[in-house]
C-alpha atoms as an extended CHARMM CRD file, in Angstrom:
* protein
*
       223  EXT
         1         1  UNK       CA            -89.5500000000       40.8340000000      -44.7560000000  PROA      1               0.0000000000
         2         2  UNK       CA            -93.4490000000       39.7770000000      -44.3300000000  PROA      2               0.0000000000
         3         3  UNK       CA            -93.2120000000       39.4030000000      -40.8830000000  PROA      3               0.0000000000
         4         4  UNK       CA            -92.7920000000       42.0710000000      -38.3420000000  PROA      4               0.0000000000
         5         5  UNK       CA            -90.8100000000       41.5880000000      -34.7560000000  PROA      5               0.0000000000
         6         6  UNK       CA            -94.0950000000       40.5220000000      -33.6730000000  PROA      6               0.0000000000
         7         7  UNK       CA            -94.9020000000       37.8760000000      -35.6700000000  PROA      7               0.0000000000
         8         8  UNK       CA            -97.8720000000       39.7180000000      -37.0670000000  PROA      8               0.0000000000
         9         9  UNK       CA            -98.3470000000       40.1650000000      -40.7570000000  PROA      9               0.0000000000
        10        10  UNK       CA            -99.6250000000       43.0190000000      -42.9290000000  PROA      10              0.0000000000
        11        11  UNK       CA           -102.7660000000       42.2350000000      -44.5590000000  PROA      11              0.0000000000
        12        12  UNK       CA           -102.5030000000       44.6680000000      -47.3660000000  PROA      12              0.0000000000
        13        13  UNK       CA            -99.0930000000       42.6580000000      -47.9330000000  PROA      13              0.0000000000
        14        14  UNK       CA            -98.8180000000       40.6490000000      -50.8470000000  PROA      14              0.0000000000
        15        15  UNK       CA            -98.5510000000       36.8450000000      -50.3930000000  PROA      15              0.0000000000
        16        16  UNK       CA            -94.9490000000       34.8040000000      -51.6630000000  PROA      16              0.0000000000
        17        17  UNK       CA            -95.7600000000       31.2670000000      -53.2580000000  PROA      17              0.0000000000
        18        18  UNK       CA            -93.0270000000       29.1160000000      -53.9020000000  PROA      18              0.0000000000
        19        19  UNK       CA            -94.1520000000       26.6560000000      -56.7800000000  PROA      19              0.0000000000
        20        20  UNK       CA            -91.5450000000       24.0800000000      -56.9480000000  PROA      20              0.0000000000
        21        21  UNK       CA            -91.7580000000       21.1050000000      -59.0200000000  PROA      21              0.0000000000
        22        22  UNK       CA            -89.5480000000       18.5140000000      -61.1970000000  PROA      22              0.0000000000
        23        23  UNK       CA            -88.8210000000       19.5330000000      -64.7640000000  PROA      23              0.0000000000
        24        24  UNK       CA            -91.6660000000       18.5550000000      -66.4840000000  PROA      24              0.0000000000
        25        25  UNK       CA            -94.1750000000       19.1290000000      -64.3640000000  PROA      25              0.0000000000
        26        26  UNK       CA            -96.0650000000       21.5900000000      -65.8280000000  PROA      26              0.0000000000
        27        27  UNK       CA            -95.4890000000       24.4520000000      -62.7840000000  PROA      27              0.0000000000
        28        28  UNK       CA            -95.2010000000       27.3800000000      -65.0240000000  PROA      28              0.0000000000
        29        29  UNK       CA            -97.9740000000       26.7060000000      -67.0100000000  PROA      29              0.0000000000
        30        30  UNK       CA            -99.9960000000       26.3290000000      -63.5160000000  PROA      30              0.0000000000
        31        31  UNK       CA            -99.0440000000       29.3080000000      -62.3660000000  PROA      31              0.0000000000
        32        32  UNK       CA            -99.8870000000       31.3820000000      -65.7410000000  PROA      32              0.0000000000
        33        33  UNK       CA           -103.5200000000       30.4420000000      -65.6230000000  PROA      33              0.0000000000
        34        34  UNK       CA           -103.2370000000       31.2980000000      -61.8220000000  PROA      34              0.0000000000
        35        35  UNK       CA           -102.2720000000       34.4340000000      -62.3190000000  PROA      35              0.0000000000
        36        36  UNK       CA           -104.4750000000       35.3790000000      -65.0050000000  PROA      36              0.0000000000
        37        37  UNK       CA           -107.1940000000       33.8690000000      -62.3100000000  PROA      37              0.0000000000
        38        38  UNK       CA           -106.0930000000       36.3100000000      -59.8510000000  PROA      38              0.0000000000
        39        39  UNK       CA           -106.3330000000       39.0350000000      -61.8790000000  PROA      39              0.0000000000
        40        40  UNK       CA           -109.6670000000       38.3840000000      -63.3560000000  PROA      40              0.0000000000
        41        41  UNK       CA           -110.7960000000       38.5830000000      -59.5090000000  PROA      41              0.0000000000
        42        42  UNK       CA           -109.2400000000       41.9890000000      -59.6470000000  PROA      42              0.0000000000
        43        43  UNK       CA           -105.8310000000       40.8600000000      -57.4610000000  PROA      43              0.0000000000
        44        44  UNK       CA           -102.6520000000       42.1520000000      -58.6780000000  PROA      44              0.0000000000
        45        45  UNK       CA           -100.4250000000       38.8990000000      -59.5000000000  PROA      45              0.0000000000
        46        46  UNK       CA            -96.7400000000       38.5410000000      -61.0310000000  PROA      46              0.0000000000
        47        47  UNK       CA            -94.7790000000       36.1150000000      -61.7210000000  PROA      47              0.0000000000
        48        48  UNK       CA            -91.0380000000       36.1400000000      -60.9150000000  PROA      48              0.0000000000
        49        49  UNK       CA            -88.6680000000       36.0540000000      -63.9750000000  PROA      49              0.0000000000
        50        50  UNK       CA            -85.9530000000       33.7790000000      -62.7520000000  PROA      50              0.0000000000
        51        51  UNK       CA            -82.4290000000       34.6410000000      -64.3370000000  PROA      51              0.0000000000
        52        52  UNK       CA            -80.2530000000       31.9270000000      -65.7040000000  PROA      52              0.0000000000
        53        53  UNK       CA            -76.9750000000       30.9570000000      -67.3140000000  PROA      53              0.0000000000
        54        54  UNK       CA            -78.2990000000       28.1010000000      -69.5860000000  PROA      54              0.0000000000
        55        55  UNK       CA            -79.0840000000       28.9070000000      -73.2430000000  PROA      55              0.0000000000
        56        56  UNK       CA            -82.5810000000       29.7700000000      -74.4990000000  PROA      56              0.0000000000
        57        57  UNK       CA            -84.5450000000       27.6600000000      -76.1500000000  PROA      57              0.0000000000
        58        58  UNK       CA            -87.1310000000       28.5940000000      -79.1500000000  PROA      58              0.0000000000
        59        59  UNK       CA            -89.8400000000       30.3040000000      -78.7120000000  PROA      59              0.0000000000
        60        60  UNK       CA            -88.1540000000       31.2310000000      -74.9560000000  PROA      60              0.0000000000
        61        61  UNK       CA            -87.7200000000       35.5390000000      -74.7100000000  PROA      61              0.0000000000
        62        62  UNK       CA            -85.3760000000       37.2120000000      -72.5970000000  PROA      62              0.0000000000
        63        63  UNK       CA            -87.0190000000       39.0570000000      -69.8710000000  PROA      63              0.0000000000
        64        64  UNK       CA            -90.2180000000       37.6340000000      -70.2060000000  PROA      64              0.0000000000
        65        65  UNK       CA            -89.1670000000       33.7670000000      -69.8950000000  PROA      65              0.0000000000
        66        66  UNK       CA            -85.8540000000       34.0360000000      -67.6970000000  PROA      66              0.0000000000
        67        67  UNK       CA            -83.3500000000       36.6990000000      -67.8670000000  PROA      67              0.0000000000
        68        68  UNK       CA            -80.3200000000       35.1440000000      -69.6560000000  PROA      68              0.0000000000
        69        69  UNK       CA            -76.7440000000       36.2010000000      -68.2890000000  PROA      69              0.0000000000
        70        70  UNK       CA            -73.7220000000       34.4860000000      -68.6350000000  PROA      70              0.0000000000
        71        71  UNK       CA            -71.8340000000       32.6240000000      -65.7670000000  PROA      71              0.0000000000
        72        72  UNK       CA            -69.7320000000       35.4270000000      -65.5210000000  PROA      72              0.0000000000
        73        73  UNK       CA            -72.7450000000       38.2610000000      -64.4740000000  PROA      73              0.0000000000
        74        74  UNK       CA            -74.4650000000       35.5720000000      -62.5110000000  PROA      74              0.0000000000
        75        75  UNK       CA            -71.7540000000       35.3130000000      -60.1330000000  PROA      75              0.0000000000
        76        76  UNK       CA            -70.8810000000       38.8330000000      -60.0950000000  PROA      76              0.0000000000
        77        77  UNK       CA            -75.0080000000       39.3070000000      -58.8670000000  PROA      77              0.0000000000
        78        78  UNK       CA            -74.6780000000       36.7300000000      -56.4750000000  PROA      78              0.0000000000
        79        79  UNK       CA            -71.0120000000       38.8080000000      -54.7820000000  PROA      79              0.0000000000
        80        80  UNK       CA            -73.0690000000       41.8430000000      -54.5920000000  PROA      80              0.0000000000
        81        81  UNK       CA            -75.9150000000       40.1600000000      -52.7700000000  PROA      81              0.0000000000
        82        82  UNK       CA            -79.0290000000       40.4420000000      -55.5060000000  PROA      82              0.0000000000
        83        83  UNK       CA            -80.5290000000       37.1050000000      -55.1380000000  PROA      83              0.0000000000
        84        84  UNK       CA            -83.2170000000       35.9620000000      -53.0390000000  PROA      84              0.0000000000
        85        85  UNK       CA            -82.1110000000       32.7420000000      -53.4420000000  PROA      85              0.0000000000
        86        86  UNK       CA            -79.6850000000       30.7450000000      -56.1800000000  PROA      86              0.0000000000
        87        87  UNK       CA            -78.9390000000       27.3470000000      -57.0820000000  PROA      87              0.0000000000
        88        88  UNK       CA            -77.3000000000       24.9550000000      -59.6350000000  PROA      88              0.0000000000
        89        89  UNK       CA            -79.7350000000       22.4200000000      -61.5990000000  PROA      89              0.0000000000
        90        90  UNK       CA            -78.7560000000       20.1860000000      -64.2080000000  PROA      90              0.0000000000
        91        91  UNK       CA            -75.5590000000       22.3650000000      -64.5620000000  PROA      91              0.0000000000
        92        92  UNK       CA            -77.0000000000       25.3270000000      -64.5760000000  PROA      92              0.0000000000
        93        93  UNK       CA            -77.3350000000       27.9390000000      -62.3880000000  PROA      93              0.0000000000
        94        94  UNK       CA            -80.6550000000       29.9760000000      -61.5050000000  PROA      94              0.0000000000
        95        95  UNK       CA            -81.7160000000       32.6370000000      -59.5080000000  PROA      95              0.0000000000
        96        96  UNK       CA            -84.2670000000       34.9740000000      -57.7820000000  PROA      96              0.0000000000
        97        97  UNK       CA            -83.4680000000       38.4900000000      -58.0850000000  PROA      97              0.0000000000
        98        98  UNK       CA            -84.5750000000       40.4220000000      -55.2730000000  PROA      98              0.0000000000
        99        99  UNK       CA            -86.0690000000       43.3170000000      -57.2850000000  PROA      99              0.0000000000
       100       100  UNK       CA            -88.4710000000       40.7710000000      -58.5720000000  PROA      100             0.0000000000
       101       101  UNK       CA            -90.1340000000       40.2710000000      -55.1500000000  PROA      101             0.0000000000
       102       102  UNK       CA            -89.1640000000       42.2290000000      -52.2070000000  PROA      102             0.0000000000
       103       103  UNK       CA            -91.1230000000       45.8580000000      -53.6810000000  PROA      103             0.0000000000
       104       104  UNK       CA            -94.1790000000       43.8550000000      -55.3170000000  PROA      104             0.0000000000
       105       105  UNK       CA            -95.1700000000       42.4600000000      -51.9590000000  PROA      105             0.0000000000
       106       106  UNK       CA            -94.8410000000       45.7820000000      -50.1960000000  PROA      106             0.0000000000
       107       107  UNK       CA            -97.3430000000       47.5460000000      -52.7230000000  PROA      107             0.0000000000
       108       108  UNK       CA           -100.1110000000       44.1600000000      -52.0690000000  PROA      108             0.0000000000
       109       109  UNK       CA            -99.0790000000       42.3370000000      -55.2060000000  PROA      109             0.0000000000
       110       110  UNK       CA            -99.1030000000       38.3850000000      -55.2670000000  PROA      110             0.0000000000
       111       111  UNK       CA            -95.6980000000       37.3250000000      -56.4160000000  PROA      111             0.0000000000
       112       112  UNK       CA            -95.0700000000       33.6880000000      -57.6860000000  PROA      112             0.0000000000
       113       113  UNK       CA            -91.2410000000       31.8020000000      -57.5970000000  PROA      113             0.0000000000
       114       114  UNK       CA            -90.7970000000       29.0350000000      -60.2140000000  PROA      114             0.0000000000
       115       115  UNK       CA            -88.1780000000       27.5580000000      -58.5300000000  PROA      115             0.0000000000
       116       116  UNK       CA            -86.3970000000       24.0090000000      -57.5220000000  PROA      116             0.0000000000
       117       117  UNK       CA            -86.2370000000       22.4550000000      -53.6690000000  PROA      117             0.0000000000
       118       118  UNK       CA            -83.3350000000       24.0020000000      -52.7880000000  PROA      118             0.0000000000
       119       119  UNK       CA            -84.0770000000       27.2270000000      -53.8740000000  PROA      119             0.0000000000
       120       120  UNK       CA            -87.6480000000       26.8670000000      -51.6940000000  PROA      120             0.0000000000
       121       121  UNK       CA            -85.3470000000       26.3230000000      -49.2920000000  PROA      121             0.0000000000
       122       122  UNK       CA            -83.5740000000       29.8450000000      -49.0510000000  PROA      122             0.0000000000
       123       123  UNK       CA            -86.9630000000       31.5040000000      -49.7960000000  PROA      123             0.0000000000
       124       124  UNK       CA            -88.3140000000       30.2230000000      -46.7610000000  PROA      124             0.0000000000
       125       125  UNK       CA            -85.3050000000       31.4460000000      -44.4100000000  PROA      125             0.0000000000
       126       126  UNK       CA            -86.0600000000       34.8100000000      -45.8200000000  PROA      126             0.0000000000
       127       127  UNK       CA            -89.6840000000       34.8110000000      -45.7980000000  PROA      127             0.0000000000
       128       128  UNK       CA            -90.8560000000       32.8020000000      -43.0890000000  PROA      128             0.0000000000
       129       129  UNK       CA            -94.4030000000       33.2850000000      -44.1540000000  PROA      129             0.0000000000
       130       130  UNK       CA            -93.8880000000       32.2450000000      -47.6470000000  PROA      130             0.0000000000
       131       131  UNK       CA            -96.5180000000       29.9250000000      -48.7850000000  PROA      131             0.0000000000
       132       132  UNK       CA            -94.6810000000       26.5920000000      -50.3820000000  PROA      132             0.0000000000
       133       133  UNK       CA            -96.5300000000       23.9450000000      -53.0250000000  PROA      133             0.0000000000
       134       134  UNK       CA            -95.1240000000       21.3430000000      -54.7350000000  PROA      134             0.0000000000
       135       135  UNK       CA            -96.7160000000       20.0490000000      -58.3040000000  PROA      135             0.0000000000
       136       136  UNK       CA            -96.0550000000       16.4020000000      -58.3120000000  PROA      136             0.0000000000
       137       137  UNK       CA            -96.9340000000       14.7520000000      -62.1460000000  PROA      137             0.0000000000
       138       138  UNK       CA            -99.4180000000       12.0020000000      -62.1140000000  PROA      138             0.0000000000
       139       139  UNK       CA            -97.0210000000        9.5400000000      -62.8580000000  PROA      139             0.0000000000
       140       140  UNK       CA            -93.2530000000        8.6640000000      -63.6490000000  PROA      140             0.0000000000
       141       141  UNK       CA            -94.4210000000        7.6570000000      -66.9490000000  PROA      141             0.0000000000
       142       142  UNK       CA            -96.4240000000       10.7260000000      -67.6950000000  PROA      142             0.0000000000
       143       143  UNK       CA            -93.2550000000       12.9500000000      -66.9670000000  PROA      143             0.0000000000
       144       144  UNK       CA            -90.8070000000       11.0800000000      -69.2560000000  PROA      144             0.0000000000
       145       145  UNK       CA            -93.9350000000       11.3740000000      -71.4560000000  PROA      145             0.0000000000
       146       146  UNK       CA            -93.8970000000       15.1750000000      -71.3590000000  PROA      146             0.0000000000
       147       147  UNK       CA            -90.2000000000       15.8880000000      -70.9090000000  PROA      147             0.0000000000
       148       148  UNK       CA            -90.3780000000       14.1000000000      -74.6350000000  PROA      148             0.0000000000
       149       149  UNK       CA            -93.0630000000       14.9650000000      -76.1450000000  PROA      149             0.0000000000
       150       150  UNK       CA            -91.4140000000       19.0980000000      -75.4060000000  PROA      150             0.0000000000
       151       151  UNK       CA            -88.8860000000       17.8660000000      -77.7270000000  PROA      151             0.0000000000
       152       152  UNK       CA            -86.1270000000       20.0590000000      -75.7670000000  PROA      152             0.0000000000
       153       153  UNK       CA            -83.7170000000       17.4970000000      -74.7980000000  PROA      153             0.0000000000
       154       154  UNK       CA            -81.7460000000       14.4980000000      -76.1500000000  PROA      154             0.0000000000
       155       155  UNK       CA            -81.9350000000       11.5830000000      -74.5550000000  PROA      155             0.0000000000
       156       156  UNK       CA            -79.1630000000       12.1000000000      -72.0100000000  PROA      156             0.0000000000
       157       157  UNK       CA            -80.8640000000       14.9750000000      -70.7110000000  PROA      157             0.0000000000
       158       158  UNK       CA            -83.9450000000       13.5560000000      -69.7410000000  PROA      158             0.0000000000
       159       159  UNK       CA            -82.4340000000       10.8750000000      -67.8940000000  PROA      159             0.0000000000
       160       160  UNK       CA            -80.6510000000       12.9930000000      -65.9830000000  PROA      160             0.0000000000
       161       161  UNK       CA            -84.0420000000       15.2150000000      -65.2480000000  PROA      161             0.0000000000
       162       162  UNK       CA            -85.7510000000       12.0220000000      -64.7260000000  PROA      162             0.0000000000
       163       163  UNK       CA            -83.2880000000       11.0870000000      -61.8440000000  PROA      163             0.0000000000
       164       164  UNK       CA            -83.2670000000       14.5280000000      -60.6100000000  PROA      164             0.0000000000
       165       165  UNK       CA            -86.9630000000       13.9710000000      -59.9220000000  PROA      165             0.0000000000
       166       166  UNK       CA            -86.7370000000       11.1160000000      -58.0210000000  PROA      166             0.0000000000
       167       167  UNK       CA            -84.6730000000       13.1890000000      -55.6030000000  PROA      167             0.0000000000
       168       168  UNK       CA            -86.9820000000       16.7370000000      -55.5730000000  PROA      168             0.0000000000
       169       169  UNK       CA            -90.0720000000       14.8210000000      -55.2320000000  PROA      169             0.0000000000
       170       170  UNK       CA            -88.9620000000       12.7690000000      -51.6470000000  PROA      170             0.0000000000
       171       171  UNK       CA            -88.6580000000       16.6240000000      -50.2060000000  PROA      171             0.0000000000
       172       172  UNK       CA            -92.4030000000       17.1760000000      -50.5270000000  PROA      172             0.0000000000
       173       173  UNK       CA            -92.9740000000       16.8190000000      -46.7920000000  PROA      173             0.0000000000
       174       174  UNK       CA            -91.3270000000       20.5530000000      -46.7340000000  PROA      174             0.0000000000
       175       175  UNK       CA            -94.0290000000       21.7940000000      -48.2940000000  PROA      175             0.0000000000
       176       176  UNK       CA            -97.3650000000       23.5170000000      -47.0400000000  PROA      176             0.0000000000
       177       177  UNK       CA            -99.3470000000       22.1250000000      -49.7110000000  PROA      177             0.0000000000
       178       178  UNK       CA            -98.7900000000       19.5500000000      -52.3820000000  PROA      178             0.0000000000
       179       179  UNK       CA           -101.1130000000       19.1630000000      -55.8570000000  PROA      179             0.0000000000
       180       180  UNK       CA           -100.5340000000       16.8370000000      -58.1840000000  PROA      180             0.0000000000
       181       181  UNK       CA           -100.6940000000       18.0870000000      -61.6680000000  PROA      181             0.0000000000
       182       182  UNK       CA           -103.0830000000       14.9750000000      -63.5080000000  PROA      182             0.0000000000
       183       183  UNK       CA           -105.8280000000       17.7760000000      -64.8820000000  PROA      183             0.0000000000
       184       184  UNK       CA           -104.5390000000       21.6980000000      -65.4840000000  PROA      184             0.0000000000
       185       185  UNK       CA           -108.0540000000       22.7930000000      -64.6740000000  PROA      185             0.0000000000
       186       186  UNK       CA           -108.0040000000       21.0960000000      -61.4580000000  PROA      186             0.0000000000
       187       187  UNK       CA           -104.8410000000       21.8410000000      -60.3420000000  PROA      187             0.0000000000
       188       188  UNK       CA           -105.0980000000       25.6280000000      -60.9740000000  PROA      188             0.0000000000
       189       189  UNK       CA           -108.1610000000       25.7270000000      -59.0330000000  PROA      189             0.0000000000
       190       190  UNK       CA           -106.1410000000       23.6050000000      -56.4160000000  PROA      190             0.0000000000
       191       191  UNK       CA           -103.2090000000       26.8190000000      -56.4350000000  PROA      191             0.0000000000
       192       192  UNK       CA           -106.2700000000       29.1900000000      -56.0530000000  PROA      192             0.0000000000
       193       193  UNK       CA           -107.7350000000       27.9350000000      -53.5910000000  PROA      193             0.0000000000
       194       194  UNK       CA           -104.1550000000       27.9240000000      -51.5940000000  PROA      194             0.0000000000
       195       195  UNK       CA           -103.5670000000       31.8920000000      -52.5030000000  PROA      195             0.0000000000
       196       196  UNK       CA           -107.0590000000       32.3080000000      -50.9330000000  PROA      196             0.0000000000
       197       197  UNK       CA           -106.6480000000       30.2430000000      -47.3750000000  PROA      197             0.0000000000
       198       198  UNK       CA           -103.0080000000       31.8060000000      -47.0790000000  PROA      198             0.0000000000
       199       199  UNK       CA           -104.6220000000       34.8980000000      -46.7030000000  PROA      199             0.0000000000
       200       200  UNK       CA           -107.2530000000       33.7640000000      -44.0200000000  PROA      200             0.0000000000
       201       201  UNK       CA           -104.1330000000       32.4900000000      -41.9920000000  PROA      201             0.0000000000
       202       202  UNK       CA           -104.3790000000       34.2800000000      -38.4100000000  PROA      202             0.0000000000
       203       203  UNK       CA           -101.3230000000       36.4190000000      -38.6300000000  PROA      203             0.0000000000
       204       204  UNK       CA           -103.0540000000       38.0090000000      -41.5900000000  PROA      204             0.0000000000
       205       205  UNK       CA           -106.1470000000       38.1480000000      -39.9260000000  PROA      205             0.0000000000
       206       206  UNK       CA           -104.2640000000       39.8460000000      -36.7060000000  PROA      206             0.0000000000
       207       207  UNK       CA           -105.7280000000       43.5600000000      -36.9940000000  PROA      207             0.0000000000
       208       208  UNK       CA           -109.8030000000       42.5450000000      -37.7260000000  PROA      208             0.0000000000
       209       209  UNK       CA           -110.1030000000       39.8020000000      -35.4060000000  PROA      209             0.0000000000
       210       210  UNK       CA           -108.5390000000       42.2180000000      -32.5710000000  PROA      210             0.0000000000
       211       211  UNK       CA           -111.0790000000       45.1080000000      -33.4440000000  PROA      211             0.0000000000
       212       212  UNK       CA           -113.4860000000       42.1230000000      -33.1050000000  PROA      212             0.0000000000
       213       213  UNK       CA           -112.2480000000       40.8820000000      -29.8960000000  PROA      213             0.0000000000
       214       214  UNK       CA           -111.8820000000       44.4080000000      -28.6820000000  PROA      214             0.0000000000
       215       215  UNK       CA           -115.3100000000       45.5450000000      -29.0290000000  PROA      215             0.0000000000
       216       216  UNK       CA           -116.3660000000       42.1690000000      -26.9150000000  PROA      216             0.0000000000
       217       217  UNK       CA           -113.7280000000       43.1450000000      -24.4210000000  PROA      217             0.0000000000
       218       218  UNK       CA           -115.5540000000       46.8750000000      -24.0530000000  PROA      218             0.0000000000
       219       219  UNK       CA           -119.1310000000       45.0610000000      -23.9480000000  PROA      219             0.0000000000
       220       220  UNK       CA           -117.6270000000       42.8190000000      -20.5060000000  PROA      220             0.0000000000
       221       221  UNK       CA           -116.1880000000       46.1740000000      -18.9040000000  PROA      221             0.0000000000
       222       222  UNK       CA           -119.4560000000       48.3030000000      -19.4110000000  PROA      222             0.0000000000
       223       223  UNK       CA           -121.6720000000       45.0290000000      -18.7240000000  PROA      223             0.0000000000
């Protein structure tokens, strides 16, 4: 867990963002030119590989796009207690592994959850301090534009996406942060931006500011 008994938090922890968006949206391509952001500034960054029983779809690669198990070993991971947090979308069931966050943190590594509202949900019950953004698309005609235009579904499918986005986006007041995804640039400075304030949040910034208040404290005493 990020936070101690105490409500204070590590600083040399890494932060948890939960980037949740509708299908579409364009949240994993945010949070790859994040990442490689991050990195360039010389901050370790990863992002989650999400396992999943649907098929793949070309160009997709096992373990580097979603780990792809059958129904079968999904439920057998979720008996023995190895997701962070699971749900079913569009008849399909994803997950968090643990072993894809929980040790990254630890070692000061920025770790990154593609995942739907209900899945933020869970995260958040386990990680208190985990940071949650939702993408929103600029418009309901630019998402039916790109859900097309990906050329991954037949008609049916998109509908059904298109309704399921109705229903994530009205959860965005859960959310820390929302950015809405009209220019990639511009939202993936937006993301930045968040990963640097959620580190300059005060149970972060526990330990300096009380060596700061401390030597003020010393100063009244000998005053």
């Amino acid at each position: 867990m990020i936070c101690d008994t105490g409500g204070h938090v590590d600083a040399s922890r890494g932060e948890l963002l939960v980037v949740a968006s509708p299908s579409g949206g364009g949240k994993t391509t945010l949070i790859r030119r994040v990442i490689a952001e991050l990195e360039r500034q010389g901050r370790q960054a990863h992002f989650s590989v999400s396992h999943t029983t649907r098929r793949s779809r070309p160009g997709e690669r096992d373990g580097a796009d979603y780990h792809f198990v059958d129904r079968a070993t999904f439920v057998t991971m979720i008996a023995a207690g190895e997701f962070l947090e699971h749900a079913e979308v569009h008849g399909q069931l994803y997950g968090t592994a643990r072993s894809q966050v929980e040790g990254r943190i630890e070692s000061g590594c920025d770790v990154f959850l593609d995942i739907d509202v209900q899945g933020a949900r869970q995260v958040r019950a386990a990680f208190p301090d985990a940071v949650k953004v939702f993408v929103f698309p600029p418009s309901r005609a630019e998402l039916q534009r790109r859900l097309v235009a990906r050329g991954q579904d037949d008609e049916a499918a998109i509908a059904l996406r298109m309704h399921n986005a109705f229903a994530e986006m009205r959860e965005f007041a859960e959310f820390d942060f929302v950015i809405i995804n009209a220019c990639l640039d511009d939202a993936a400075h937006a993301l930045t931006s968040i990963v640097a304030a959620a580190r300059l949040r005060p149970a972060r910034m526990r330990a300096q500011v009380q060596a700061i208040i401390e030597q003020f404290e010393r100063a009244a005493k000998e005053g």
